[in-house]
Structures are given as C-alpha cells and as structure tokens.
C-alpha positions as CSV (number, residue, x, y, z in Angstrom):
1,X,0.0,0.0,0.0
2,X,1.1,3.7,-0.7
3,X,2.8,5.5,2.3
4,X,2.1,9.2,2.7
5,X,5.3,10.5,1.7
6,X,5.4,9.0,-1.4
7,X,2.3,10.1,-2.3
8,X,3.1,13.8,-1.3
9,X,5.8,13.7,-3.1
10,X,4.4,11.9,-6.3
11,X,1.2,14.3,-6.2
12,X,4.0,17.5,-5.6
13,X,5.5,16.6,-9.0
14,X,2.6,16.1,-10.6
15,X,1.3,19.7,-9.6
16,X,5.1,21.4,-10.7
17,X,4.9,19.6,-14.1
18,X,1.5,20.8,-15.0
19,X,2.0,24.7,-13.3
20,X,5.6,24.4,-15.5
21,X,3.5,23.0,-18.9
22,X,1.3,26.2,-18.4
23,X,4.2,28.7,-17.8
24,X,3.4,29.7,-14.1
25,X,6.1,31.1,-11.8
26,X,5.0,30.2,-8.1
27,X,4.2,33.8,-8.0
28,X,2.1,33.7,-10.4
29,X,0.1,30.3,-9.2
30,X,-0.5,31.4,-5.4
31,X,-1.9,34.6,-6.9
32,X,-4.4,32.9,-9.3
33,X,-5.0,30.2,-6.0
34,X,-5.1,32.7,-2.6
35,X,-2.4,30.5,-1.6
36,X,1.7,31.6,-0.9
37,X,3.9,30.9,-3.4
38,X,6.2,29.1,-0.4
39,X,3.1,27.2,0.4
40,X,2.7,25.5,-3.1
41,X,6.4,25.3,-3.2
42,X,6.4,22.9,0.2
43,X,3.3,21.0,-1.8
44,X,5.5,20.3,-5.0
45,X,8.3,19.2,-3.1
46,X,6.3,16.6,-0.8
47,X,6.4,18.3,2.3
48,X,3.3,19.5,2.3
49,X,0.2,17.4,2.0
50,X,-2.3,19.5,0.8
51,X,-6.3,19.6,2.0
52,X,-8.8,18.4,-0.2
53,X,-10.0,22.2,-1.0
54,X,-6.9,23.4,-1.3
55,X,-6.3,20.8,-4.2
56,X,-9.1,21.0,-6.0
57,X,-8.1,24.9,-6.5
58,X,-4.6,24.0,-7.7
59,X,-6.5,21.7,-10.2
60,X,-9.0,23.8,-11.2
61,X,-6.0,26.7,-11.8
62,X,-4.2,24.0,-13.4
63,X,-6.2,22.4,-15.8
64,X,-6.3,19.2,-14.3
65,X,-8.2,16.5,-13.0
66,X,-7.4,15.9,-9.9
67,X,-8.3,12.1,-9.9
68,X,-5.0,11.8,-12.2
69,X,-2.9,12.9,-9.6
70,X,-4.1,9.7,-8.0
71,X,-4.2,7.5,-10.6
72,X,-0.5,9.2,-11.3
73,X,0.6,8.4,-7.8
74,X,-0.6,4.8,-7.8
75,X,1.1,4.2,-11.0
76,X,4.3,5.2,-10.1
77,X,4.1,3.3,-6.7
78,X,3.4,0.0,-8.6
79,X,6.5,0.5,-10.7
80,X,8.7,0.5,-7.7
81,X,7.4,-2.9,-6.9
C-alpha cells in the first residue's frame, strides 16, 4: 500500500509539471489560488500534503483532473514494486 510520503511527493510533482507545462512562476500560481507561493512550493516538493480544498483549486488553476494525480501516484508506486 502507498505511504504518505510518497504520495506527497508523487502528487508534488505532478502539480510542478503541469503549473511548469502552463508557464506559471510560483508567484504567479499562489496569486491565481489565494495560496503563498512558499506554500505551493512545500506542496511540490512533498512536504506539504495539501487539504482536499486546497487541491481541487490547484487543479482547477491547473487544468487538471485531480483524480489523475491519483491514478498518477498509484502508478508510479506499482512501478517501484
């Protein structure tokens, strides 16, 4: 089964490859979100797990489904096995 950490860290990746794709500094992201540029930065590099609310606006920002980052997470967990 998935520990937390991994997933935090999977799901922080996830979220800096798709804010990168659309061209967003940090800045720019926690302005568009409410949320502190240092804030998301502690979310894409795993040490930050963030609430369900709080996702769903980095998704929404984003583009992105946030079921993917699941499905994402899962996926690279089974190919560590």
């Amino acid at each position: 089964m998935i520990n937390e950490k991994f997933f935090a860290s999977s799901l922080g990746k996830q979220i800096r490859y798709a804010r990168m794709k659309k061209g967003l500094s940090l800045e720019q992201l926690g302005e568009q979100t409410s949320m502190s540029p240092n804030f998301i930065g502690r979310i894409e590099r795993g040490t930050s797990l963030p609430k369900s609310f709080t996702l769903y606006k980095l998704c929404k920002e984003l583009g992105i489904n946030p079921s993917f980052l699941f499905i994402q997470a899962e996926k690279e967990f089974k190919e560590q096995i």
